[in-house]
Steps between C-alpha positions, in 0.01 A plus 500: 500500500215291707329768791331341731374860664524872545455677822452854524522712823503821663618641857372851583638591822253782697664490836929460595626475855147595647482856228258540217714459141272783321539393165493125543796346378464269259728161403355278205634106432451296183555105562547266212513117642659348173650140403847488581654391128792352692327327765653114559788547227750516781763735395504663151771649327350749280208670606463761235260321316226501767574870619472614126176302480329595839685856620362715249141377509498550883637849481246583257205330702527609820682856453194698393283313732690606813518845381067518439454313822747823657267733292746742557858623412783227643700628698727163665423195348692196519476083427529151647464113376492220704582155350308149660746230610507324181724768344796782654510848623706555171193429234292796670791719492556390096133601487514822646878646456452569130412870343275264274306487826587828682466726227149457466413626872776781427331612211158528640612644792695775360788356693879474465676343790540091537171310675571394879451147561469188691522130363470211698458104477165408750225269557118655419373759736823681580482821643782694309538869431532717145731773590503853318666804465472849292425463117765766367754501817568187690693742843149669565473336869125564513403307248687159623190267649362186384180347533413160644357212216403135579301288286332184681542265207780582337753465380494124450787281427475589162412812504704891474221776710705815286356853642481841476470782763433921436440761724380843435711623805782493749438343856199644687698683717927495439534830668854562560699296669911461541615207353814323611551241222783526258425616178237776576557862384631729773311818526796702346412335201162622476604874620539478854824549741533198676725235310482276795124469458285245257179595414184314339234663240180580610126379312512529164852611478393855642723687688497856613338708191729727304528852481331559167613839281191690483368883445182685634332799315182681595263524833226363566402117646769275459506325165760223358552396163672178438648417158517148305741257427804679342392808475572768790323784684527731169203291345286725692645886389151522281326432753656678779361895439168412565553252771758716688223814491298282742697317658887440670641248251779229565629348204721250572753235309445103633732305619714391199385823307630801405735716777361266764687173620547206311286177503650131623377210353178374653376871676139422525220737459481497922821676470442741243147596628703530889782795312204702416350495849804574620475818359186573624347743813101458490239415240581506157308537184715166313533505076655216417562416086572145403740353705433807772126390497597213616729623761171726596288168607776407683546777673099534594488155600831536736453855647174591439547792727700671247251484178252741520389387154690231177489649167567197318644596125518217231495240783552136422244272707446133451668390179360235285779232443527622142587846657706323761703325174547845351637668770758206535610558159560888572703361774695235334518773206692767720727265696606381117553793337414823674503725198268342330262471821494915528402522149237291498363639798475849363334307186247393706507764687443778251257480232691625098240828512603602838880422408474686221291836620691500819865304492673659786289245801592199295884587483457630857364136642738290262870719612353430860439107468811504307710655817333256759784308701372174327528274869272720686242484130495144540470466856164768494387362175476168669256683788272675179465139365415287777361790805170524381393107544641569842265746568182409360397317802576784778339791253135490672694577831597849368335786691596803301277662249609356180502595104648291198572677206611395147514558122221331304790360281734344778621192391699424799282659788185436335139676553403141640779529765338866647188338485612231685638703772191737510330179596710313721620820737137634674417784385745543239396608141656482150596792252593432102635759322381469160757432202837548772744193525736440824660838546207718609740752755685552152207449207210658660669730871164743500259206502659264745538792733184597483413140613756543801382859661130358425619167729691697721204737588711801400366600128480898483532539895206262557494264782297180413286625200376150433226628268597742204737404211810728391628583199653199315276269690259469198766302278580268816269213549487397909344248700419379848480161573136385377418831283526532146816591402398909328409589865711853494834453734389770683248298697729321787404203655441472836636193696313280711 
């Protein structure tokens, strides 16, 4: 394969239709301007040999270089070739109509429906467009847009200009609109009463949120605690005595868990953060574990009026690509063979001393994974993987007071990763809780909510004691952003 070039670029779109787009969208393109290995043989018979020679190394080139130019999780992608006048429409196509070629971009990208795309036979400096839809659900209306390429030079007669395109998001703004063209879904498919009527998806695939099945002890400020991926709202019942004696908990099941509605393929973590402000009045003091930490920074960054503080429990944040690979192999692992997934998640999970003094969490967590509707697993796993890449770059915008917590021994949500976020939200710090692993609401309750009320301003009665130290405080090591990390969590940071 002879490349003459690789262009990379990206589109971030601030302003639609004369309105701000608050988070930029984002569209990346990878160009590879490549000898055409057909060019002047006039028509050939067998073109296997070429596509077997060229399609793989393509898809392997310019797949992970679309994705890092995105820098974060795809969410419509799709891919184009256009052939000089020395060859035919039909050796781009060959090129790019093969899984050999595909695969790679699906693979990267999490992905599972075919790539969207144009081919066409043109002179250099064509204007042509890549065209691209939803990564996991090709009818998601939002997400059909394309983005407009032209390359002054190329292709030349003998040349193939092969592409790829990703987008973190839908169209800036789909809202809804009625569509008359055969083929959409009518609104009774998607719950409503008007057969007669077709409808189109909104951004990001969101609709209206769900009604998630939830439970509220206690009184007190408002407090939510938001599980992780396939668990449910039971995680927290160690927890919930001392919590619930300051404040009115709401434990609640996420979309896809537990009693609450299930998950389709491709809900984003827009969507899951948008159920649980649904469900809430006023400010809220927001614990979110694991997946539900994420949902947390979502839901500060979108309503910010509703997070009175983010209690971030064993929090990914900014994954190395080694990290990135791992998690891809959990994924790959449980969409294989689910069984096998669960148990190695309470392996990791659960150290062999903690099994064996106190069994009953371990078989608690592993019966739950086990009863997971396995769809609506997959389709949230997918947002644990890939969310927190997403939000890396939005994280300085949150405004609520902010603590990460995690176990010293993490391997998944590592100390790193709450140090990370102490340092990239202002005025955030970082808590480690010496010798836990993942499952601090279930390994070490007393500890983490002593870490909560402390955040929360509501430890013994008080009301923003940001000096003293409580109880199990001395075997937690806390810091702020640019302090040593033994500074006692009982000193809050102030924001400036």
């Amino acid at each position: 394969m002879n490349i003459r070039k690789i262009i990379t670029f990206t589109e971030d779109v601030h302003s639609e239709g004369g309105r701000p787009v608050d988070p930029p969208t984002r569209t990346a393109v990878v160009l590879a301007v490549i000898e055409n290995p057909w060019a002047g043989q006039g028509f050939v018979a067998d073109l296997l040999p070429g596509i077997d020679e060229v399609a793989p190394k393509l898809g392997e080139l310019l797949a992970p270089r679309v994705v890092e130019a995105l820098g974060a999780p795809v969410e419509a992608y799709g891919k184009a070739a256009i052939v000089g006048l020395d060859g035919e429409v039909e050796h781009g196509s060959a090129l790019i109509h093969t899984l050999k070629f595909g695969d790679h971009f699906r693979r990267a990208a999490n992905a599972t429906t075919l790539l969207p795309a144009v081919e066409k036979r043109a002179a250099a400096g064509t204007v042509f467009d890549i065209p691209l839809k939803h990564i996991t659900d090709a009818t998601i209306r939002s997400h059909h847009q394309s983005i407009e390429v032209r390359v002054a030079d190329a292709p030349r007669a003998d040349e193939i200009v092969v592409g790829l395109a990703a987008a973190a998001q839908g169209r800036p703004r789909p809202g809804w609109r009625r569509c008359r063209r055969s083929g959409e879904r009518t609104v009774s498919d998607m719950g409503g009463s008007d057969a007669g009527t077709r409808a189109c998806v909104p951004a990001s695939g969101a609709g209206a949120p769900v009604a998630l099945s939830h439970e509220a002890h206690g009184d007190g400020p408002e407090l939510v605690l938001l599980h992780g991926v396939g668990l449910d709202r039971r995680m927290w019942d160690r927890c919930l005595p001392a919590l619930a004696a300051r404040h009115r908990v709401t434990l609640v099941d996420l979309r896809g868990h537990g009693a609450s509605p299930a998950a389709a393929a491709g809900v984003s973590l827009a969507e899951l953060a948008a159920d649980v402000g649904a469900l809430l009045s006023g400010p809220t003091h927001v614990v979110g574990f694991s997946l539900g930490a994420l949902v947390a920074q979502r839901l500060g960054l979108d309503r910010p009026e509703l997070t009175a503080s983010l209690t971030l429990v064993s929090s990914v944040a900014g994954r190395s690509e080694e990290e990135r690979a791992a998690v891809a192999r959990r994924q790959e692992l449980a969409a294989q063979d689910f069984g096998a997934s669960a148990w190695a998640a309470v392996d990791r999970w659960f150290s062999p001393a903690w099994r064996a003094q106190d069994p009953e969490p371990a078989r608690q967590v592993l019966d739950t994974l086990l009863a997971n509707d396995r769809a609506s697993y997959l389709a949230c796993y997918r947002v644990f993987a890939t969310a927190d890449t997403a939000l890396w770059r939005w994280l300085p915008r949150i405004a609520a007071p902010t603590v990460a917590v995690t176990g010293e021994r993490d391997p998944g949500s590592t100390p790193a990763m709450s140090h990370r976020l102490a340092e990239r939200i202002p005025g955030a710090r970082a808590v480690i809780v010496p010798g836990a692993r993942h499952l601090l609401p279930l390994e070490c309750p007393e500890e983490l909510a002593d870490v909560i009320l402390t955040h929360t301003g509501s430890h013994n009665g008080s009301h923003g004691n940001r000096n003293g130290t409580h109880g199990s405080h001395n075997a937690i090591h806390g810091s702020r952003t640019g302090t040593h990390p033994g500074a006692p969590t009982g000193q809050e940071s102030h924001r400036s």
